[in-house]
GUTI-716568 format. One record per atom (N, C-alpha, C, CB): residue in one letter; x, y, z. Coordinates in steps of 0.2 Angstrom, whole numbers, plus 5000, padded with zeros to 4 digits. Each point is the difference from the previous one (the first is absolute). Glycine has a CB too. Layout:
BEGIN
aXYZ...
END
This chain:
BEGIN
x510555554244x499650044994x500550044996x499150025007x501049954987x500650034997x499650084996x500749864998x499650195001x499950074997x500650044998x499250015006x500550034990x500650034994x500250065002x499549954991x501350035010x500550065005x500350044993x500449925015x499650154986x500750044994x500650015004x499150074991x501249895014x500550045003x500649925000x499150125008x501449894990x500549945003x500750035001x499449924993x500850055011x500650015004x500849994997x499249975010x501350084990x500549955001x500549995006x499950014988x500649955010x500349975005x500650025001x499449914999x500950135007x500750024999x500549935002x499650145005x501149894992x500349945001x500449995006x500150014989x500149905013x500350005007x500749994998x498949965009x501550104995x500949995001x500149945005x500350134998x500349834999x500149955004x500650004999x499249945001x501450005005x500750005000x499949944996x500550055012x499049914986x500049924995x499650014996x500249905008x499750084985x499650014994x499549955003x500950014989x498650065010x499149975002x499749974993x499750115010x500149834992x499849964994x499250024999x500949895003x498850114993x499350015001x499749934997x500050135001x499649835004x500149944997x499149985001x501549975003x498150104997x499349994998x499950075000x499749895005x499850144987x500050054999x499550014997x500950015001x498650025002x499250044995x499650045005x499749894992x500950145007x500050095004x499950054991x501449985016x498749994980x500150034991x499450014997x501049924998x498750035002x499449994994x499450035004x500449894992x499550165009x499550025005x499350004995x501050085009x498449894992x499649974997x499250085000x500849835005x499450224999x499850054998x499249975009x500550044980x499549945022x499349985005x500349965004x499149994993x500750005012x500049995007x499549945005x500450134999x499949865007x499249965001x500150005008x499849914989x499550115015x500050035005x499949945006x499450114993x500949895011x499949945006x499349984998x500750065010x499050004997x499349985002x499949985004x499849984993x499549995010x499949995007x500250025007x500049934992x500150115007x500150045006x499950005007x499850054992x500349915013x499749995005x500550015008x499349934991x500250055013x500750035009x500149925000x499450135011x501449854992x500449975002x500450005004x499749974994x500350015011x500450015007x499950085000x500849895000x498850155000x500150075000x500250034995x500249995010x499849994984x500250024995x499650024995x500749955005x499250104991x499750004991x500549974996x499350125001x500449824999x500349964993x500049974996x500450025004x499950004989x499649974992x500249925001x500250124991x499449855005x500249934999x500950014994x498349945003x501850024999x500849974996x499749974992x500649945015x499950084980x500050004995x500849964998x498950125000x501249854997x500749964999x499850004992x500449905013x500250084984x500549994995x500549935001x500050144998x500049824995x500449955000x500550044998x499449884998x501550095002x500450035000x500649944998x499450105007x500849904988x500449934998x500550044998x499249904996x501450085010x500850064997x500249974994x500550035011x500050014986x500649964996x500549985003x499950064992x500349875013x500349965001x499949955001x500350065001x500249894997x500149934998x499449975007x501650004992x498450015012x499549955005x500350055006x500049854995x499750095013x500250035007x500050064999x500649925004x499450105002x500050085001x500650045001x499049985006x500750104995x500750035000x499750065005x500749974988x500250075012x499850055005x499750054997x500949985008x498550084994x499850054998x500350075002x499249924998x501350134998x500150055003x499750075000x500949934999x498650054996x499650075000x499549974997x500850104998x498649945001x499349974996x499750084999x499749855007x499750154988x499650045000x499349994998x501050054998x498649995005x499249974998x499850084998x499649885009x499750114988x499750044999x499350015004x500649994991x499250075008x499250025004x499750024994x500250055012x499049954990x499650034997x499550075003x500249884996x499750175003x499550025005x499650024994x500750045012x498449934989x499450044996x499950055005x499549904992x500850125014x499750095001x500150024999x499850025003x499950074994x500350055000x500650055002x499149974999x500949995007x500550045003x500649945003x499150105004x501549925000x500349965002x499649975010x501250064988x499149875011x499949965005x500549985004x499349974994x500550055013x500649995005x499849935002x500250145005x500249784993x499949945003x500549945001x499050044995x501149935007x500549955000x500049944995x500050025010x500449974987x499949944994x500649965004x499650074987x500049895012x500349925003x499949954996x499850035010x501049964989x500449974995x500149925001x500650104999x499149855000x500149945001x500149934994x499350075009x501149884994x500249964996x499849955002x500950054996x498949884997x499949955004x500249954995x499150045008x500949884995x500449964994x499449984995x501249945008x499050014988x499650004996x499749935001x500650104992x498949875016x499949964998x499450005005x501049964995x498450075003x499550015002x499349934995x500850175005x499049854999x499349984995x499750024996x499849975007x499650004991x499450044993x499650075005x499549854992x500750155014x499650065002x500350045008x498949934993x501750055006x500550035006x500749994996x499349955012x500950114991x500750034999x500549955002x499550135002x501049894997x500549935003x500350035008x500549944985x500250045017x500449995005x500050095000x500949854998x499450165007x500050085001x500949995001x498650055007x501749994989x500850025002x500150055002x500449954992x499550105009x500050075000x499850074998x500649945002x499650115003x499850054996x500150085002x499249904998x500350145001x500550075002x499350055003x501150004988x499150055014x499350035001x500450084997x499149925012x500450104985x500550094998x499250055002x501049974985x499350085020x499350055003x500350054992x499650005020x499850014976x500050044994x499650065005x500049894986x500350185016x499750035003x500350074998x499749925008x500050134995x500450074998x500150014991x500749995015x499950034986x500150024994x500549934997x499950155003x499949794999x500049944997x499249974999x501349995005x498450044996x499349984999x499849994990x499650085014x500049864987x500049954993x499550074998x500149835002x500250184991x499750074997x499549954993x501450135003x498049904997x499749994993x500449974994x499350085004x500449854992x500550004995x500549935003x499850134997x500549844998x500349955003x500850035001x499249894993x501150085013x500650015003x500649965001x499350065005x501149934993x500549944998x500650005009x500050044983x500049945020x500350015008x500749964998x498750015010x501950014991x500649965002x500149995007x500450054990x499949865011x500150015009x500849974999x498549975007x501950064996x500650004998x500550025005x499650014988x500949985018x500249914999x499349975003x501649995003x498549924995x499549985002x500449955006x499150014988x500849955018x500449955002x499349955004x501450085002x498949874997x499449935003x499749994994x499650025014x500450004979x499649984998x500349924995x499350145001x500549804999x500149964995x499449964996x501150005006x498850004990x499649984996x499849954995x500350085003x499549854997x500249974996x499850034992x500049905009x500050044984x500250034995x499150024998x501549924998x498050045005x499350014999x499750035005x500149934994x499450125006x499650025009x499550054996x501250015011x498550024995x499350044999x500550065005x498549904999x501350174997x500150035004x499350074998x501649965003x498350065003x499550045001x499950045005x499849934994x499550125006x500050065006x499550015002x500650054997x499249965010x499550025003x500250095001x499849885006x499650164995x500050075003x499750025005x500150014993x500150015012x499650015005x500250075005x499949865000x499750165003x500050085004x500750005004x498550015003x501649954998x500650005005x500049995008x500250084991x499249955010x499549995007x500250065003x500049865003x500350204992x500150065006x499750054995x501249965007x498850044985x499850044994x499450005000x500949974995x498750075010x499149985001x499950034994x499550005013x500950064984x499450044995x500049924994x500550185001x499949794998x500049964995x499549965002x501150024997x498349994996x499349945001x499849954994x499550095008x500149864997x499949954996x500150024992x499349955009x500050084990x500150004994x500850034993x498850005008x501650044997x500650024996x500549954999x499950095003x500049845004x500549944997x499749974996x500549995009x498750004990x499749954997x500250044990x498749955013x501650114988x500350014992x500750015001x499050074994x501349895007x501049984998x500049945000x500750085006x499849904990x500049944996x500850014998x498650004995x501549964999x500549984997x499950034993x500349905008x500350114987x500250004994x499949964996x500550055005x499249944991x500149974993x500349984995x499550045004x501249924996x500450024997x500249934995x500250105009x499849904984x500249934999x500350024990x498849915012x501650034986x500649965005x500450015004x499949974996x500349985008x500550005003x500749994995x499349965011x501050104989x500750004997x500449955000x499850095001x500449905006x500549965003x499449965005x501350084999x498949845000x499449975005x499449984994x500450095012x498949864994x499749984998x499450025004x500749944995x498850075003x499350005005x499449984996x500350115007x499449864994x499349984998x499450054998x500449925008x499750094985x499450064999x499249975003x500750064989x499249905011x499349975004x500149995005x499649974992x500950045013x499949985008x500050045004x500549944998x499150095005x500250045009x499749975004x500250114997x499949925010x499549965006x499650075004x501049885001x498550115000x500050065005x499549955006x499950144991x500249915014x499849965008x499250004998x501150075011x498749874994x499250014999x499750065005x500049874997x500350135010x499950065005x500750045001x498949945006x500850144997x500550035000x500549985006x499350104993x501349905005x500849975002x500650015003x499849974994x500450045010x500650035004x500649964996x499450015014x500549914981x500549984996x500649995004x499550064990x500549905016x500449995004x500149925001x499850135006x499749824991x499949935003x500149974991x498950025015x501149904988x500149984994x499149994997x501449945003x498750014991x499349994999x499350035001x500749935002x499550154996x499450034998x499649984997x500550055001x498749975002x499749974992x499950054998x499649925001x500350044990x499450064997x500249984990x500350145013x499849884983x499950004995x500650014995x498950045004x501349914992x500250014994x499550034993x500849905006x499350164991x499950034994x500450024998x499250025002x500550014990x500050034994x499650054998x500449924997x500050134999x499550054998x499950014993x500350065010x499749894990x499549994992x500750024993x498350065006x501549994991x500550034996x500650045002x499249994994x500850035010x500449995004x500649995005x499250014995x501649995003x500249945004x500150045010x500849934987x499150015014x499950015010x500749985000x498749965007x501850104994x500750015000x500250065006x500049954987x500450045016x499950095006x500750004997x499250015015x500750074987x500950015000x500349995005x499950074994x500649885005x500649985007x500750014995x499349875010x501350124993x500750004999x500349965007x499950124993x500549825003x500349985007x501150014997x498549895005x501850125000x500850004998x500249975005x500350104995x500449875002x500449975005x500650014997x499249925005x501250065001x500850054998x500249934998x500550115010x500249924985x500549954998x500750055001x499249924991x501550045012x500450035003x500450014994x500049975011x500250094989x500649994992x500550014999x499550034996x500949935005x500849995002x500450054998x499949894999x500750095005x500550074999x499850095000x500449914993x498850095008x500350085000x499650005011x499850084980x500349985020x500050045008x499250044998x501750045005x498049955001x499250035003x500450075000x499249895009x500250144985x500350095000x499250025005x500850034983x498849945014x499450045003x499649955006x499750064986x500249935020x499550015004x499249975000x500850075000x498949925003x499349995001x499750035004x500149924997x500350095009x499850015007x499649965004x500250094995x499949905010x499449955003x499350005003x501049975001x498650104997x499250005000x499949994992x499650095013x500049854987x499349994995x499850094997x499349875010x500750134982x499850055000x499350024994x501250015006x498350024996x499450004997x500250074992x499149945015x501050044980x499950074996x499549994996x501050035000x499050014995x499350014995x500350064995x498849995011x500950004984x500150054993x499449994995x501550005001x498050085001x499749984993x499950034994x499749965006x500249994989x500150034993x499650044998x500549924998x499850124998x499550064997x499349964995x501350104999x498349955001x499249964996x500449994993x498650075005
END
């Protein structure tokens, strides 16, 4: 269900010892609306939304590459903020007219406490990243779900988070008339989901992602660090 958000994020920048390429970008044109999972249901013990993907066509020549950071966005249509897990998932891009393709990987982030997804779309950086590689086409996309420990968190507050709205992609390609969402709600852990390729009419069905990958740059010395936990940030912009 797409709806009309006044809130957009931005994105703090990631320090690295090698020049971070950004070689897919529509984290920029933020399209002012949002569009909500849905479907809400228990799996394996779980409250969780069905899976919503994005095509994603990097800027490189073919084959894949390594990913060292990425960023997505949220959506939240409640009033208040939501304590829930967004689970990050990638798949290749060779699925059918009514299933998702191959599953490559993916991430889980508990968005809780005073990381809880606040009303308004939210731009997340995940930075270093390691295991991820990617080829040069894929679906990536998110489920939301209670966590299995977050009881105050109910159906109905996952059935409103979603993704961002955001198009064009600056750097990179996406399909303004493509996305996929699950037909039932999805843990997004197996290949060959089913469920639906759409559009939203006027519209484009574009989410906000950011994918980087390092290039080493000769001659000089690593001043700055990454450290080695994954790290979740957020910054948002003023109305």
């Amino acid at each position: 269900m797409k709806r009309t958000l006044i809130l957009a994020a931005l994105v703090g920048a990631v320090a690295a010892s090698h020049a971070q390429v950004v070689i897919y970008n529509n984290v920029v044109n933020f399209a002012g609306s949002g569009f909500a999972n849905g479907g809400t249901a228990t799996v394996a013990g779980l409250e969780t939304t069905r899976l919503v993907a994005d095509d994603i066509n990097l800027a490189i020549p073919g084959g894949s590459v390594t990913i060292n950071a990425f960023r997505f966005s949220t959506a939240n249509f409640n009033t208040a903020a939501v304590n829930a897990r967004a689970r990050v998932r990638f798949y290749a891009n060779d699925g059918t007219t009514s299933t998702l393709g191959t599953y490559i990987n993916g991430f889980t982030f508990a968005l809780a406490g005073t990381s809880a997804i606040q009303p308004g779309v939210t731009v997340w950086t995940v930075s270093p990243v390691s295991g991820l590689t990617l080829p040069k086409r894929f679906w990536a996309g998110i489920t939301f779900d209670d966590g299995g420990g977050l009881s105050a968190t109910t159906a109905a507050q996952l059935n409103n988070l979603g993704q961002g709205i955001y198009n064009p992609p600056t750097i990179g390609t996406s399909n303004p008339g493509a996305a996929f969402q699950s037909t039932a709600a999805t843990a997004g852990l197996t290949s060959g989901i089913g469920g639906t390729y759409f559009n939203l009419g006027s519209t484009p069905s574009n989410f906000g992602w950011q994918f980087e990958s390092t290039v080493p740059e000769p001659g000089t010395m690593a001043a700055l660090g990454l450290g080695v936990a994954a790290m979740l940030r957020r910054r948002k912009a003023a109305k």
